[in-house]
TITOR-896732 format. One record per residue (C-alpha): x, y, z; residue number from 1. Coordinates in steps of 0.5 Angstrom, whole numbers, padded with zeros to 4 digits. Layout:
N
<atom px="X" py="Y" pz="Z" nr="NUM"/>
...
***
This chain:
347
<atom px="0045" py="-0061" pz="0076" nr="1"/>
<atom px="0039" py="-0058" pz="0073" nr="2"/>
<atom px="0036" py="-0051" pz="0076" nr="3"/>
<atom px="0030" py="-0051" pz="0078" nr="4"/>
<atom px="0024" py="-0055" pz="0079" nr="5"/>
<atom px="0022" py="-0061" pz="0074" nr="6"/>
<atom px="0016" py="-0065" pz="0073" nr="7"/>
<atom px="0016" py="-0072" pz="0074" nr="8"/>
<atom px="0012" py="-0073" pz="0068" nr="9"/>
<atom px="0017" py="-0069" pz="0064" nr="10"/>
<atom px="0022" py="-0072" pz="0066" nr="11"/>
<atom px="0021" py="-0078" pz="0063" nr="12"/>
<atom px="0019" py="-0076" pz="0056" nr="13"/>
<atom px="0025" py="-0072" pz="0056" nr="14"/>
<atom px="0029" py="-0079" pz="0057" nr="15"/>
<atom px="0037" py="-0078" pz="0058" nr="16"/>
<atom px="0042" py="-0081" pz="0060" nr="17"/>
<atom px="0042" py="-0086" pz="0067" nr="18"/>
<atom px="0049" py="-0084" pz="0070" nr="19"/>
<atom px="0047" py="-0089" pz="0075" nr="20"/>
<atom px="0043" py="-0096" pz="0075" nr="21"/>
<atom px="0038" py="-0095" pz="0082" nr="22"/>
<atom px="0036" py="-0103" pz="0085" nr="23"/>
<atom px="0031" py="-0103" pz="0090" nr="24"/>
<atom px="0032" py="-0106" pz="0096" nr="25"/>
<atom px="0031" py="-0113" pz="0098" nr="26"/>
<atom px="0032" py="-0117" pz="0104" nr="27"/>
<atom px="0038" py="-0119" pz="0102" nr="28"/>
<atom px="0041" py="-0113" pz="0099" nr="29"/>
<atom px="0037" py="-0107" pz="0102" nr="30"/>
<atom px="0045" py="-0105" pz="0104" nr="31"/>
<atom px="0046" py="-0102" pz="0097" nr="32"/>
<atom px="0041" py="-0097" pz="0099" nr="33"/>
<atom px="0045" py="-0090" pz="0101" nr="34"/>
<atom px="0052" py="-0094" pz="0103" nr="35"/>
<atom px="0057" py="-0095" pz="0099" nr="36"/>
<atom px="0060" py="-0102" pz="0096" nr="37"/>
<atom px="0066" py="-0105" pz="0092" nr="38"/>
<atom px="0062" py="-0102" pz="0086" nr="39"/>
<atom px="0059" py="-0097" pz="0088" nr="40"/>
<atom px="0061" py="-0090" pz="0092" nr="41"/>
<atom px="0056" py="-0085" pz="0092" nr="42"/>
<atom px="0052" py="-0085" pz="0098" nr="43"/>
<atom px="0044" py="-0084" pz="0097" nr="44"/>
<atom px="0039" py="-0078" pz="0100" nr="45"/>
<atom px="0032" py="-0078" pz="0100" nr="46"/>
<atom px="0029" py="-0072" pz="0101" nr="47"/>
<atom px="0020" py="-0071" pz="0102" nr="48"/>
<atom px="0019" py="-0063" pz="0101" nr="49"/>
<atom px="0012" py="-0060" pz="0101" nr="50"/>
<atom px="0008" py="-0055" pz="0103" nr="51"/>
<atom px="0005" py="-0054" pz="0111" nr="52"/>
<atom px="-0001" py="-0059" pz="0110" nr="53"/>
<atom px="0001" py="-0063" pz="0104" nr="54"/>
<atom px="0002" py="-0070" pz="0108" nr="55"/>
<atom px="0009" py="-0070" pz="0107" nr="56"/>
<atom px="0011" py="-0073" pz="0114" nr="57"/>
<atom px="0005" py="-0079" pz="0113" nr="58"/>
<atom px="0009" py="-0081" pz="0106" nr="59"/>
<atom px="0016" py="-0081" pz="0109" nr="60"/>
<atom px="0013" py="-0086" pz="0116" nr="61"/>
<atom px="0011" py="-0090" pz="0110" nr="62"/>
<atom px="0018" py="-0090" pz="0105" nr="63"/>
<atom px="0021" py="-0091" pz="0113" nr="64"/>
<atom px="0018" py="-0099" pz="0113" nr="65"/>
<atom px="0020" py="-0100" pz="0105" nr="66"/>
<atom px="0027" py="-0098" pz="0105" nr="67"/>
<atom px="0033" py="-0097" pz="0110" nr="68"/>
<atom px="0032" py="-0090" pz="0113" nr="69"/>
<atom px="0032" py="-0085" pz="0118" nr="70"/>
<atom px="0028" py="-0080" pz="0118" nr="71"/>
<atom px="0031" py="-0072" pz="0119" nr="72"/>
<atom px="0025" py="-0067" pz="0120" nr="73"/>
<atom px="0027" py="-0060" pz="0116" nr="74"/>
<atom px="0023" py="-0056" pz="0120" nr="75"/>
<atom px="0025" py="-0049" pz="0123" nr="76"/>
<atom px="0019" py="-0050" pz="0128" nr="77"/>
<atom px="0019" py="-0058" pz="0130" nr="78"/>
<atom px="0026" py="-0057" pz="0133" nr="79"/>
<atom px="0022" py="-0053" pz="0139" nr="80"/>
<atom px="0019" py="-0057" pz="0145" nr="81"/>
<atom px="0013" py="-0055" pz="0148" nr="82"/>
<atom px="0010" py="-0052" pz="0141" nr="83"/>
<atom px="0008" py="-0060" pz="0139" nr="84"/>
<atom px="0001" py="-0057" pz="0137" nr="85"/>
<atom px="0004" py="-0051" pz="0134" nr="86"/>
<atom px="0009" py="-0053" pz="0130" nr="87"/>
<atom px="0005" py="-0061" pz="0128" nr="88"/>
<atom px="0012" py="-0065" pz="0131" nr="89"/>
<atom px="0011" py="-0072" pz="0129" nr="90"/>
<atom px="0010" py="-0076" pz="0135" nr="91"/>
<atom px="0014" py="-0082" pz="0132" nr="92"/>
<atom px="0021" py="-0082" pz="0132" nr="93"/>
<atom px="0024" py="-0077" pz="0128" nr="94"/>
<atom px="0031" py="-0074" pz="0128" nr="95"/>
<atom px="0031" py="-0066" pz="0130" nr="96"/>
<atom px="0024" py="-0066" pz="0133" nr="97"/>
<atom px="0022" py="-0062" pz="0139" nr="98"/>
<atom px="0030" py="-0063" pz="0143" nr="99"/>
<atom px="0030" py="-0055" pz="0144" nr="100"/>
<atom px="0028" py="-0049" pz="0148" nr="101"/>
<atom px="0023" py="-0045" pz="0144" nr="102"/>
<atom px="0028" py="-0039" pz="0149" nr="103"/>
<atom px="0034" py="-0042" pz="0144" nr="104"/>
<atom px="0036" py="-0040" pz="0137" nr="105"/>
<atom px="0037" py="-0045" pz="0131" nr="106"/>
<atom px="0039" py="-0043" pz="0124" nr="107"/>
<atom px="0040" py="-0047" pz="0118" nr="108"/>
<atom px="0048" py="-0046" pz="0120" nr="109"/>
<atom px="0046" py="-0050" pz="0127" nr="110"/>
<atom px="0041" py="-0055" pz="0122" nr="111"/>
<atom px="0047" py="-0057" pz="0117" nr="112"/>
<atom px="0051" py="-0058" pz="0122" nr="113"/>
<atom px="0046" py="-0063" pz="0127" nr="114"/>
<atom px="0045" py="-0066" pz="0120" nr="115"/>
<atom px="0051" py="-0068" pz="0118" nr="116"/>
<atom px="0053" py="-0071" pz="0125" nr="117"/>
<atom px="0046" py="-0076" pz="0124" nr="118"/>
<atom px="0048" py="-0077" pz="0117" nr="119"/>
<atom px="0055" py="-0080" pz="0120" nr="120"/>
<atom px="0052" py="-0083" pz="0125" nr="121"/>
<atom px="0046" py="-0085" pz="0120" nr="122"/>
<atom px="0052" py="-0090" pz="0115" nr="123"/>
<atom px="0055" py="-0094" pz="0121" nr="124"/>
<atom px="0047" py="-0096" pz="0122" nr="125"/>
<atom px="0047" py="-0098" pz="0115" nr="126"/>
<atom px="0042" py="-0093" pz="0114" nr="127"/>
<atom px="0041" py="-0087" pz="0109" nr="128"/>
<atom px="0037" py="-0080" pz="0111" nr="129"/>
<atom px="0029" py="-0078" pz="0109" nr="130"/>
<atom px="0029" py="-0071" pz="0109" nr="131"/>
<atom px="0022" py="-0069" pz="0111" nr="132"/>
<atom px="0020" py="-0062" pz="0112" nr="133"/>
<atom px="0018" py="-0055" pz="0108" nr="134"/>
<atom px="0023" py="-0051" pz="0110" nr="135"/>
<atom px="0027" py="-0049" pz="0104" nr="136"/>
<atom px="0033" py="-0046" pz="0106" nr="137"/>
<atom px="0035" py="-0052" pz="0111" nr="138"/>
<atom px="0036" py="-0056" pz="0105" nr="139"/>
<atom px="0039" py="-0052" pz="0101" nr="140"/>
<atom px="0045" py="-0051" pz="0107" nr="141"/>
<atom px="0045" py="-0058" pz="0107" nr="142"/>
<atom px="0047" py="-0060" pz="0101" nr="143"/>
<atom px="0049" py="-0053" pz="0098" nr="144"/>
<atom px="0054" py="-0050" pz="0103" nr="145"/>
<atom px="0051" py="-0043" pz="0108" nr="146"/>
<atom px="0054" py="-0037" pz="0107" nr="147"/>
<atom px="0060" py="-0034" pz="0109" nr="148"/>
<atom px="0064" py="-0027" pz="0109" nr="149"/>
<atom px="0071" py="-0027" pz="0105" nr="150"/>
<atom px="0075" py="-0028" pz="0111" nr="151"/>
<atom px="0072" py="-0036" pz="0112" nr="152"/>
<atom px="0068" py="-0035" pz="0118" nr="153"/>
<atom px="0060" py="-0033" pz="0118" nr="154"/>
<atom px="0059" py="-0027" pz="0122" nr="155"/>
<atom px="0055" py="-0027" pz="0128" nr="156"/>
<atom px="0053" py="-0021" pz="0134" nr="157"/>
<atom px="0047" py="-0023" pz="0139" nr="158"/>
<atom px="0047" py="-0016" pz="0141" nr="159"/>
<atom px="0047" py="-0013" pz="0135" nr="160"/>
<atom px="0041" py="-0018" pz="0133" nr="161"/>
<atom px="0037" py="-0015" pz="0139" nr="162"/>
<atom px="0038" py="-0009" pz="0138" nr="163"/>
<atom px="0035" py="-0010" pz="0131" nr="164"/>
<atom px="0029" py="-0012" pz="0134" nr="165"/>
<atom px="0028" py="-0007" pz="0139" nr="166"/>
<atom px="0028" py="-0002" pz="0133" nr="167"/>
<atom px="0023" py="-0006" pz="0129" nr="168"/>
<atom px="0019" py="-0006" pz="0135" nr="169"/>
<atom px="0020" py="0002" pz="0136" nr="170"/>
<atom px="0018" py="0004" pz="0128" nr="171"/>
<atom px="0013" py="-0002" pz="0126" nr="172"/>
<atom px="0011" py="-0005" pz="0119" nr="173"/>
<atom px="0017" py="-0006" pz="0115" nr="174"/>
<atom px="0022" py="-0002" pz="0118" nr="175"/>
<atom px="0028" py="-0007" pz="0119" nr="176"/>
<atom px="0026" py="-0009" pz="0111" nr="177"/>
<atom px="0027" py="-0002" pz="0108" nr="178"/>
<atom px="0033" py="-0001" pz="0112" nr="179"/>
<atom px="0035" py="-0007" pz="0108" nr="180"/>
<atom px="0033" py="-0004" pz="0101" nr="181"/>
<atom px="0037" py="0001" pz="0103" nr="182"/>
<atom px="0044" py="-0003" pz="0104" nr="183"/>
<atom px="0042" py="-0009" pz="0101" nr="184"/>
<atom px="0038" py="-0008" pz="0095" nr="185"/>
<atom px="0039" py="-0015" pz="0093" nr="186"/>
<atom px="0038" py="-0019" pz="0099" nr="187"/>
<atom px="0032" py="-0014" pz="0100" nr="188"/>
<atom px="0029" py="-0016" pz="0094" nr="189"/>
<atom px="0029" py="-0024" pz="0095" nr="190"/>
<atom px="0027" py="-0024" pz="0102" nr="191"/>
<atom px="0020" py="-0022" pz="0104" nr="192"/>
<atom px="0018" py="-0016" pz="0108" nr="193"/>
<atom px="0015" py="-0021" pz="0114" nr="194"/>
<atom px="0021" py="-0026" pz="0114" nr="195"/>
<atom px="0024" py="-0023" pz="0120" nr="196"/>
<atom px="0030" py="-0027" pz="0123" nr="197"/>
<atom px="0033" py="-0027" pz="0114" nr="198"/>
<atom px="0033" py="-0019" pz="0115" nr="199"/>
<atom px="0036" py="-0018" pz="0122" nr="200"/>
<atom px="0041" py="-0024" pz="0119" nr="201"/>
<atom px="0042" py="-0020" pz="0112" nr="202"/>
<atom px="0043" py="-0012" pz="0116" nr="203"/>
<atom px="0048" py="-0017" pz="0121" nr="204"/>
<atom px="0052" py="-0018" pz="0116" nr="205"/>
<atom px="0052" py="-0012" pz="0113" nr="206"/>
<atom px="0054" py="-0008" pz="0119" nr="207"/>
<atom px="0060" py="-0013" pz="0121" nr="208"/>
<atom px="0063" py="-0013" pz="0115" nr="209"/>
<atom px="0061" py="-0007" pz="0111" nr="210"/>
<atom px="0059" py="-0010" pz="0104" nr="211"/>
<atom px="0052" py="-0013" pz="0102" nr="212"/>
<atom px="0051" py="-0020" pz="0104" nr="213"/>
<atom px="0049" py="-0021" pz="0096" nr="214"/>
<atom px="0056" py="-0019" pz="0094" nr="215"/>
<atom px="0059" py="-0024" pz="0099" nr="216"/>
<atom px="0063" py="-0030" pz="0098" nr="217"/>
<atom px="0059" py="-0037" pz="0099" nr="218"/>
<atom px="0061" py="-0043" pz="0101" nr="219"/>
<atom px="0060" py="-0048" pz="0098" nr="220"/>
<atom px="0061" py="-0054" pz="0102" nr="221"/>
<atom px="0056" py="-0057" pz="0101" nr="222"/>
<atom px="0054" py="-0065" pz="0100" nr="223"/>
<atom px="0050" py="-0065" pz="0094" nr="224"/>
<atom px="0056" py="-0067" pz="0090" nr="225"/>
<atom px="0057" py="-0073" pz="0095" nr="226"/>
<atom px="0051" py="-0075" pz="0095" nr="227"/>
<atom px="0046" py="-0079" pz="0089" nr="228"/>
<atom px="0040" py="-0074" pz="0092" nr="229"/>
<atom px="0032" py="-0075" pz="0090" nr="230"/>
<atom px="0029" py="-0069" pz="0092" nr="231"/>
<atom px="0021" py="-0070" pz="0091" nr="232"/>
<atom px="0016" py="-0064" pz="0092" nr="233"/>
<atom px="0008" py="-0066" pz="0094" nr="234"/>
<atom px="0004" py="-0062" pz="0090" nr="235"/>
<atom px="-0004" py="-0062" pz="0091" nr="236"/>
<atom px="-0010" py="-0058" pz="0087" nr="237"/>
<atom px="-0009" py="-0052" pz="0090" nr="238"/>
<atom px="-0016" py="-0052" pz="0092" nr="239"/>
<atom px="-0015" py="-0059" pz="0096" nr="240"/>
<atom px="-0009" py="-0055" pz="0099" nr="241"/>
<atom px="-0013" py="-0050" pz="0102" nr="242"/>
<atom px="-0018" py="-0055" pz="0105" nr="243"/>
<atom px="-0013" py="-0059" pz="0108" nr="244"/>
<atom px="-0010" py="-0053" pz="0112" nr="245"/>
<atom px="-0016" py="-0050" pz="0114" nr="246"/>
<atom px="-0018" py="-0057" pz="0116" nr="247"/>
<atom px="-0011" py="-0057" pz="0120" nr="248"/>
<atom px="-0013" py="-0050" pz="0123" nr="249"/>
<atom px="-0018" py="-0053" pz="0126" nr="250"/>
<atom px="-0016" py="-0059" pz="0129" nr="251"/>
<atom px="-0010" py="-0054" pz="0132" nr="252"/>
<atom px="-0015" py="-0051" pz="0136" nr="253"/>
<atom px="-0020" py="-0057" pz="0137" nr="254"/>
<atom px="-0012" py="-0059" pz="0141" nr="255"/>
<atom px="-0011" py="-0054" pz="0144" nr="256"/>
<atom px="-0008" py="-0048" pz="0141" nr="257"/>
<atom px="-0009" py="-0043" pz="0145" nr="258"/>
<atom px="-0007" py="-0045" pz="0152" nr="259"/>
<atom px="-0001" py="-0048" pz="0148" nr="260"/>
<atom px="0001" py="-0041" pz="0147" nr="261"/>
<atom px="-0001" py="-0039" pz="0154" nr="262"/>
<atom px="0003" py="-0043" pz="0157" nr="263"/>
<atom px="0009" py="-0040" pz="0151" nr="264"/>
<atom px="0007" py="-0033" pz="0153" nr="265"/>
<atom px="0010" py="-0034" pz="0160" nr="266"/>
<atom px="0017" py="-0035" pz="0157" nr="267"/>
<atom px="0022" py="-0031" pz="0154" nr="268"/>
<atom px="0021" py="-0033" pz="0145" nr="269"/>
<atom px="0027" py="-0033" pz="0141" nr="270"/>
<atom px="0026" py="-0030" pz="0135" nr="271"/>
<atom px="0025" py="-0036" pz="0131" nr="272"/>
<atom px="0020" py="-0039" pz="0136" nr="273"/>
<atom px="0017" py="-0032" pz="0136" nr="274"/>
<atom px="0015" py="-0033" pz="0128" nr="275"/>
<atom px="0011" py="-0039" pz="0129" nr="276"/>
<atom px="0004" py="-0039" pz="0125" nr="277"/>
<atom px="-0001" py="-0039" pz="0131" nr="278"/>
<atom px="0003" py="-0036" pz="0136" nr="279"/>
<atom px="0002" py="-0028" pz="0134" nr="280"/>
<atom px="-0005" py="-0031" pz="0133" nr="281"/>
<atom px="-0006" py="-0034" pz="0140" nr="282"/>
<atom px="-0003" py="-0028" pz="0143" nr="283"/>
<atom px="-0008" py="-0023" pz="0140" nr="284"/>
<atom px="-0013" py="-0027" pz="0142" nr="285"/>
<atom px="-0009" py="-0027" pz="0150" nr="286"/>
<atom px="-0009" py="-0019" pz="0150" nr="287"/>
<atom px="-0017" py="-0019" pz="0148" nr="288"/>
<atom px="-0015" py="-0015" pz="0141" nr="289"/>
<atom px="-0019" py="-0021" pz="0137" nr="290"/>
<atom px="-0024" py="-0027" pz="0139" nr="291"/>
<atom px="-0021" py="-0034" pz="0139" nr="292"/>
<atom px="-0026" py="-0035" pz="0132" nr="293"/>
<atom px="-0022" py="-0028" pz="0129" nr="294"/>
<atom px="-0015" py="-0032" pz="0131" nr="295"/>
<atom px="-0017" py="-0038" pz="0127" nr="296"/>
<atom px="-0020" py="-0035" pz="0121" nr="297"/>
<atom px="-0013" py="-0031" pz="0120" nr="298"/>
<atom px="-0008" py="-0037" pz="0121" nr="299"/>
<atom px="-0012" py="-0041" pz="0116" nr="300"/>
<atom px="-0010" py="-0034" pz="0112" nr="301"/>
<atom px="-0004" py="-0033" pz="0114" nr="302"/>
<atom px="-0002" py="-0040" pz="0114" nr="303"/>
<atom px="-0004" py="-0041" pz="0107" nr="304"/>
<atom px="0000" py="-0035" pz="0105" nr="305"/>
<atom px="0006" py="-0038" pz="0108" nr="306"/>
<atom px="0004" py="-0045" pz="0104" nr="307"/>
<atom px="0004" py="-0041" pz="0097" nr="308"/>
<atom px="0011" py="-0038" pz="0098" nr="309"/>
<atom px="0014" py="-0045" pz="0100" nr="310"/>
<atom px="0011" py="-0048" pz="0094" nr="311"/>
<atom px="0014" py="-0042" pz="0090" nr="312"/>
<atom px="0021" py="-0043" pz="0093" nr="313"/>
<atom px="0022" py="-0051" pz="0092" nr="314"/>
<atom px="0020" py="-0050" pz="0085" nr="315"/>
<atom px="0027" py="-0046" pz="0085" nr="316"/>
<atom px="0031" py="-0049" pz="0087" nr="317"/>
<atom px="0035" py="-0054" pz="0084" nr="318"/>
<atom px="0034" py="-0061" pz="0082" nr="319"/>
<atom px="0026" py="-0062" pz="0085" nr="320"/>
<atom px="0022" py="-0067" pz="0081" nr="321"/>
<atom px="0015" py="-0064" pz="0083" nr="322"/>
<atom px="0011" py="-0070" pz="0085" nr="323"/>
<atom px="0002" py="-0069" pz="0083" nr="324"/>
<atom px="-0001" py="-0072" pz="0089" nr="325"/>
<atom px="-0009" py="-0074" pz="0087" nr="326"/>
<atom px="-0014" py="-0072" pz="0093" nr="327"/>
<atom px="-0016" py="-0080" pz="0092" nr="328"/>
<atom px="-0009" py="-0083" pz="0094" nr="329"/>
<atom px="-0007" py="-0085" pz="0101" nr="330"/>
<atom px="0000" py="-0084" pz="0104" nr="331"/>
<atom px="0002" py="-0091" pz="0103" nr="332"/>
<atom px="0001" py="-0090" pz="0095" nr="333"/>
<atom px="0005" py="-0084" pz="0094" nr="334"/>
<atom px="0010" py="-0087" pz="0097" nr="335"/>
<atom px="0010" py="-0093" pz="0093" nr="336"/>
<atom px="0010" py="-0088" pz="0088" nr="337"/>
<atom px="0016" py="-0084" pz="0091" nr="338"/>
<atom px="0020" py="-0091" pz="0092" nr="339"/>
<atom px="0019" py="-0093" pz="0085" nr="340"/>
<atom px="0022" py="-0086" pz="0081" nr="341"/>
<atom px="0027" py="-0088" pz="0086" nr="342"/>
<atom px="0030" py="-0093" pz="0083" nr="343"/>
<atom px="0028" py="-0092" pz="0076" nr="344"/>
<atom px="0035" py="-0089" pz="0073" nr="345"/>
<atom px="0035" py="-0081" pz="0073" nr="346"/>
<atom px="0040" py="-0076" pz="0070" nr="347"/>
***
């Protein structure tokens, strides 16, 4: 399997050999799609990954009415209920969304494990899984395996977790990444200074088994060696992008953003339903610390940083085929376009 992102274009310069004839579905032989036959045992996943604001959710609604799919979001935020604004949980039927108390924790181990149950579930209906979403590290557990400590089990302490927290909030800034820095360079270095939940994982780790989680076996129990995986990033001028996103912004607010967090400010948050994109904003605006418009304008910023560092994990990982999408082209073309690629021959 190739590492790394490759474009479509270049992809079909460089030729290579087909492992595996792909026949679009028809009326009559739309099963072929993602189950296996006499002649043909591998089952199919599709997997539509972009960037926040990328349109990612309106192509998948329309791969969903030419193929034989079900639609499983890939979105840490679109478990949680009540964050329907926060998070831009689809309203129509989608597996994963908004099933969850935002008081609950999810991870990327939970995440592998509900897929892998819906997959079951997807192949006795016939059907195979459309993967939407930006949240890399749900599709990496998926197909490649999680992380797990040398004696087989994946460490976990709650109250250690906690406690974590508790001194973030005593010490400020980058306090929990620095300690990482210290114990685990390695992890340190890959994880970014303001993606919390990694590094209290990370320093959880390290503190249950007293060796660096970079150092650490992995499992690698994945499903990418059983599956006939397509994984497609939508990619769009970066300038359109940030339209989009700032256009997004806007209409979260126009929806209701502010009383949505109120009405969250009331709860107790887990600590992933915390670092939701417009919730620290709102909450700032909540505690009189900025005005509403200051809000806006910081989410559209912060929102914008968090789409560049997805884009640059996808193109990591492997086997994406980055997708260009025209600022022209509707939803329903770009899957056209999705569908045809799917069924051309590829290496």
């Amino acid at each position: 399997m190739e590492s790394g992102a490759r474009s479509l274009d270049s992809r079909q310069k460089e030729g290579g050999p087909a492992l595996i004839q792909i026949l679009g579905p028809t009326r009559d032989d739309s099963f072929l799609f993602g189950l296996a036959s006499a002649t043909m045992t591998v089952q199919k996943l599709l997997a539509i990954m972009g960037p926040t604001a990328s349109g990612k959710t309106e192509v998948a609604f329309e791969v969903s009415k030419i193929l034989p799919v079900e639609i499983v979001s890939c979105d840490s935020m679109q478990i949680y209920r009540g964050m329907s604004i926060v998070s831009q949980a689809p309203r129509s039927k989608v597996h994963l969304t908004s099933f969850l108390s935002p008081s609950e924790e999810y991870s990327a181990a939970r995440f592998r494990k509900d897929a892998l149950s819906l997959i079951d579930q997807m192949a006795k209906r016939k059907k195979s899984p459309l993967l939407v979403g930006g949240t890399g590290l749900y599709l990496r557990a998926l197909l490649d395996g999680l992380f797990e400590s040398e004696k087989g089990t994946v460490p976990s302490d709650e109250a250690l977790r906690k406690e974590f927290l508790a001194q973030q909030e005593i010490h400020g800034e980058n306090y929990l990444h620095e300690k990482l820095e210290r114990c685990d360079p390695a992890s340190a270095k890959k994880i970014h200074p303001k993606d919390l939940r990694r590094i209290v994982r990370a320093l959880e780790v390290y503190a249950l088994t007293k060796k660096p989680m970079s150092e650490q076996k992995a499992n690698r129990k994945g499903i990418r060696g059983d599956f006939d995986c397509r994984i497609f990033l939508l990619d769009r001028d970066r300038k359109e992008l940030y339209e989009r996103i700032n256009h997004r912004v806007e209409r979260m607010m126009e929806q209701g953003l502010l009383e949505e967090v109120k009405k969250l400010d009331q709860k107790k948050l887990s600590i992933t339903a915390q670092m939701a994109l417009g919730v620290r904003e709102m909450k700032e605006v909540l505690s009189d610390r900025c005005s509403l418009e200051e809000a806006g304008e910081l989410l559209k910023k912060r929102t914008r940083n968090y789409a560049k560092r997805q884009l640059s994990w996808f193109r990591h990982e492997k086997g994406v085929e980055v997708l260009y999408v025209p600022s022209r082209e509707t939803s329903k073309e770009t899957a056209r376009r999705i569908v045809r690629r799917w069924r051309e021959p590829h290496a």
